[in-house]
MARVEX-302826 format. One record per residue (C-alpha): residue in one letter; x, z, y; residue number from 1. Coordinates in steps of 0.2 Angstrom, whole numbers, plus 5000, padded with zeros to 4 digits. Example, Ala and Ser with C-alpha at 12.3 -4.5 7.8 and 13.67 -1.06 7.14 Angstrom:
residues 2
A  5062  5039  4978  1 .
S  5068  5036  4995  2 .
//
This chain:
residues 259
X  5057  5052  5060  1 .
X  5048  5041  5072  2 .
X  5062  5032  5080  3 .
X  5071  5028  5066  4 .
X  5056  5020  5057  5 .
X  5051  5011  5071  6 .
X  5070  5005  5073  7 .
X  5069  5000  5053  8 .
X  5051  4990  5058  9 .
X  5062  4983  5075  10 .
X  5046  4991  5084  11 .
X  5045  4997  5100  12 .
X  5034  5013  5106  13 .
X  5019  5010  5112  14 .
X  5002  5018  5117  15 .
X  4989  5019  5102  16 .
X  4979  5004  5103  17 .
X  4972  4994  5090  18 .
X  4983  4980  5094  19 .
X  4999  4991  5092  20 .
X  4991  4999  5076  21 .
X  4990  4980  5069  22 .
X  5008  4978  5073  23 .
X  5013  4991  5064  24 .
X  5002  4988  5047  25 .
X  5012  4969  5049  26 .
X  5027  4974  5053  27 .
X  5027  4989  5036  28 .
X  5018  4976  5026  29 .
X  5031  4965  5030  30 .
X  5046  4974  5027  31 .
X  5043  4989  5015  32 .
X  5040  4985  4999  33 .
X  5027  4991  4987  34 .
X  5038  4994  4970  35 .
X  5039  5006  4957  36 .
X  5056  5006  4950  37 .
X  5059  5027  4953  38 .
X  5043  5026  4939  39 .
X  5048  5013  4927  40 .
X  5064  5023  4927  41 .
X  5057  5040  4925  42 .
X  5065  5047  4940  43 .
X  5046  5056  4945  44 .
X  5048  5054  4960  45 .
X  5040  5068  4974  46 .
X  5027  5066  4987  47 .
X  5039  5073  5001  48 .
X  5036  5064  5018  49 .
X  5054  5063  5022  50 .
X  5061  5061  5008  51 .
X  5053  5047  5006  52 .
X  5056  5039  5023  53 .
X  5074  5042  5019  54 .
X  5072  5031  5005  55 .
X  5063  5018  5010  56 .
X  5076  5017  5027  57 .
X  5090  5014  5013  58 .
X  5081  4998  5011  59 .
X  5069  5005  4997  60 .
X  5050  5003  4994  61 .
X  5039  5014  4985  62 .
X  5021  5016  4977  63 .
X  5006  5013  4987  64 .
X  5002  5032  4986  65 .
X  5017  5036  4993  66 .
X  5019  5020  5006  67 .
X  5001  5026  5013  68 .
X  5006  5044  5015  69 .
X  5024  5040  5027  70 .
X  5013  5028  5036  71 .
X  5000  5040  5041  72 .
X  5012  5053  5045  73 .
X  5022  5039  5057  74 .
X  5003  5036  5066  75 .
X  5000  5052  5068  76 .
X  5017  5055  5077  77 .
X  5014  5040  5087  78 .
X  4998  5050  5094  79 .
X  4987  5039  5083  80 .
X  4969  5051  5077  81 .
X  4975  5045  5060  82 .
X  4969  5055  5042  83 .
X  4968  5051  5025  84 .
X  4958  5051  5013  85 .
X  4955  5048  4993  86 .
X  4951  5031  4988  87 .
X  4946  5024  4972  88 .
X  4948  5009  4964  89 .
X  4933  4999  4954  90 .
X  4938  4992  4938  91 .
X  4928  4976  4934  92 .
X  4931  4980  4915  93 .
X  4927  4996  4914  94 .
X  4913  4994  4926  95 .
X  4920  5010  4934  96 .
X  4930  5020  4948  97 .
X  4947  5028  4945  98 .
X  4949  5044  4945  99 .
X  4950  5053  4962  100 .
X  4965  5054  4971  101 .
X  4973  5040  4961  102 .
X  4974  5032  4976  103 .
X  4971  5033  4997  104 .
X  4968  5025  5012  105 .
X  4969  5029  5031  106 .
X  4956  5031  5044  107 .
X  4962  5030  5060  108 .
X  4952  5032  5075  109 .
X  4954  5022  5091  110 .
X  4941  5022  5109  111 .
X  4928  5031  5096  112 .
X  4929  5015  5084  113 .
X  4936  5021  5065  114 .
X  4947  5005  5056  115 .
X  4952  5008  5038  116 .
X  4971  5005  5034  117 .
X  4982  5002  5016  118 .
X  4999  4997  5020  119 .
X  5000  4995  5000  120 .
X  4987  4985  4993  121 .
X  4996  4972  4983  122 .
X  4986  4954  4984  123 .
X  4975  4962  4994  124 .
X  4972  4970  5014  125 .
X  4982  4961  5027  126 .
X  4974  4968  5043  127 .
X  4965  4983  5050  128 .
X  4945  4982  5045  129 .
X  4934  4990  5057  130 .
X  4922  5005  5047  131 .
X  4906  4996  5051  132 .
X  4892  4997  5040  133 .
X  4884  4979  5034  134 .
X  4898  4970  5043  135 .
X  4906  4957  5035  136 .
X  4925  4957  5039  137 .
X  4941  4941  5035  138 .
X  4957  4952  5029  139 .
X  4969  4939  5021  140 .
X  4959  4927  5008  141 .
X  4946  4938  5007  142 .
X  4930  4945  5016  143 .
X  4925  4963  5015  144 .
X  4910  4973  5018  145 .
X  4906  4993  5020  146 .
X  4890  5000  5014  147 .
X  4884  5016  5008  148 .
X  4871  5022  4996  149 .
X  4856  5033  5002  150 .
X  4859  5051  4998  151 .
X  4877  5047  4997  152 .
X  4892  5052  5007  153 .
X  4903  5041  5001  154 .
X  4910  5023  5010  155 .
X  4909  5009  4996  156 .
X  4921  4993  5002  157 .
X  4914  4976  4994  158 .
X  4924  4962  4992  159 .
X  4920  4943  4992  160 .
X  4930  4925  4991  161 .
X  4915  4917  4997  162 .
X  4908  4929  5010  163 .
X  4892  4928  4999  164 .
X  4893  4935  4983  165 .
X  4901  4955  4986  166 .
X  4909  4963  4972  167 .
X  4914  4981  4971  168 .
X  4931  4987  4977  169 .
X  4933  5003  4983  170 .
X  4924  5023  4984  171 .
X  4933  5032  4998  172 .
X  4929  5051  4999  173 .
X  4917  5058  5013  174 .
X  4932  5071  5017  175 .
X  4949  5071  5025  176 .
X  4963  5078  5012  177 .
X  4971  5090  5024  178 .
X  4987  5092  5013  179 .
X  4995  5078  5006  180 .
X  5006  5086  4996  181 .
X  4994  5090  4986  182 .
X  4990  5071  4980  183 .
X  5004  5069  4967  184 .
X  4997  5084  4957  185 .
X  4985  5070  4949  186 .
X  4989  5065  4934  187 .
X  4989  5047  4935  188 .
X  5006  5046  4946  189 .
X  5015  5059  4933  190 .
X  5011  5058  4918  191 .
X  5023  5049  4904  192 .
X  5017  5031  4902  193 .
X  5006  5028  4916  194 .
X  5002  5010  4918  195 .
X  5014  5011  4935  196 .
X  5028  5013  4925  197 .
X  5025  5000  4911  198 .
X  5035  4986  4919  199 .
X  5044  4983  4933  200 .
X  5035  4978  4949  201 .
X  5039  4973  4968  202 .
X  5025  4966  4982  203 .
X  5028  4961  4999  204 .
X  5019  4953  5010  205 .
X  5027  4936  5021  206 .
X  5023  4929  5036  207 .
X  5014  4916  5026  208 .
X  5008  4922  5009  209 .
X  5021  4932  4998  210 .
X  5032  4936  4982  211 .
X  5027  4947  4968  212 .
X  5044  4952  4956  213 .
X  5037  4957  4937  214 .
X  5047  4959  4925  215 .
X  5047  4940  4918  216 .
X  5040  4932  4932  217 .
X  5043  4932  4951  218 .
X  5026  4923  4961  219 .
X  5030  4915  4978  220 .
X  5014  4911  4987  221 .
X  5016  4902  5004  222 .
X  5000  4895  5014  223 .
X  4991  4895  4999  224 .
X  5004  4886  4988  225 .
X  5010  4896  4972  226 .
X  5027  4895  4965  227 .
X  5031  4904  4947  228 .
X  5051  4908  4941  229 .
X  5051  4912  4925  230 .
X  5065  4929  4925  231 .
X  5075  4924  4908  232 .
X  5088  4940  4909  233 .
X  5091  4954  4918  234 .
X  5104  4948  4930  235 .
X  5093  4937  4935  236 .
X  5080  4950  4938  237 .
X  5091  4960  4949  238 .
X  5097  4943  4958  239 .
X  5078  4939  4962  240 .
X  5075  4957  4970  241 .
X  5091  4958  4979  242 .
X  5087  4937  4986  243 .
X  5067  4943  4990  244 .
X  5068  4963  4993  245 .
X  5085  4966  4999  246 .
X  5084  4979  4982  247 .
X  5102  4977  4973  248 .
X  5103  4986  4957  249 .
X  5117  4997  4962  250 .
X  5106  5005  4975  251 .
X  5092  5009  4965  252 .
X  5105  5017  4953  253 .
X  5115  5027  4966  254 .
X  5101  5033  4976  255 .
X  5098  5053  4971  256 .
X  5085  5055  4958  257 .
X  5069  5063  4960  258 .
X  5067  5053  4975  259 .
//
């Protein structure tokens, strides 16, 4: 596994480090896609390490559930002190947290320092954030923060444009989840229209901003610059992934199902 996903990244094997471990988030962030198409299409697709991998070596991406789970498995094959953990969302409408394990994120431990990672963060994470409590943190646009509630085990991740005014982001659970494969029992990934499987979407990130496919739209941000495509058809849906994902039609629809 771990040669070949380093030879899809174009990576060379190193020592854990954090350097090395920042590489590798921009490097997978780069080239792997976030995308939902096995969803959209009903395919269910299962949370099986390799199988996975397999697909995203075809020149596939996958959900950030899914994305998060192969890349902490590569970390910890590489010798990184890697786990993961259940990580809820905050929902500014609902004033709320989603459900738990509807999504996660990696802790990986480095010269006893701990660094939060999500390779699959669409609009959002673009480096490794240091777990430090009160300290404010710059990951692409935007600044972070951890805290923590008295009487509560839980990690709470702020986020802010300003670096003054912190919204809520993210709960992460106290405990490691030992067995991933239990993740996808969670109702949110499986269960018939999901909001993942409501329209077609793709995300990766660019060495200067990046390009979000939806179904009628394709968004191309470049130092800060947005450009909007309006997708009148679907040829020309399939023409925009294949030009900005390297994701043809044919090989989503000849790739085994249940993927």
């Amino acid at each position: 596994m771990v040669d070949d996903y380093l030879s899809y990244l174009k990576s060379g094997k190193e020592q854990p480090s954090l350097g090395f471990l920042q590489r590798l988030v921009t490097l997978q962030t780069n080239k792997v896609p976030v995308e939902n198409l096995d969803f959209y299409y009903d395919r269910k697709p299962l949370l099986d390490v390799s199988r996975i991998l397999k697909k995203i070596l075809q020149g596939r991406g996958a959900i950030p559930l899914h994305l998060n789970a192969v890349f902490c498995e590569l970390l910890v094959q590489l010798g990184f002190s890697a786990e993961i953990r259940s990580s809820r969302s905050y929902d500014a409408g609902s004033k709320k947290y989603s459900e738990r394990l509807s999504g996660i994120g990696l802790f990986v431990n480095i010269d006893r320092a701990e660094f939060f990672v999500d390779v699959a963060e669409v609009k959002g994470l673009t480096s490794v954030l240091e777990v430090s409590k009160d300290k404010v943190m710059l990951s692409g646009s935007s600044y972070y923060r951890w805290n923590q509630q008295p009487f509560d085990d839980h990690l709470y991740l702020s986020k802010s444009r300003d670096a003054n005014t912190f919204y809520p982001h993210r709960q992460i659970e106290p405990k490691e989840i030992k067995l991933i494969e239990y993740l996808p029992e969670n109702d949110n990934f499986q269960r018939p229209g999901h909001e993942a499987s409501k329209q077609r979407c793709m995300y990766r990130r660019t060495e200067k901003g990046y390009v979000y496919l939806k179904d009628h739209e394709l968004e191309i941000v470049e130092l800060g610059n947005v450009k909007w495509v309006t997708v009148e058809n679907e040829e020309a849906f399939w023409s925009l992934s294949a030009q900005h994902f390297g994701i043809e039609k044919d090989l989503v629809f000849n790739q085994e199902a249940g993927t």
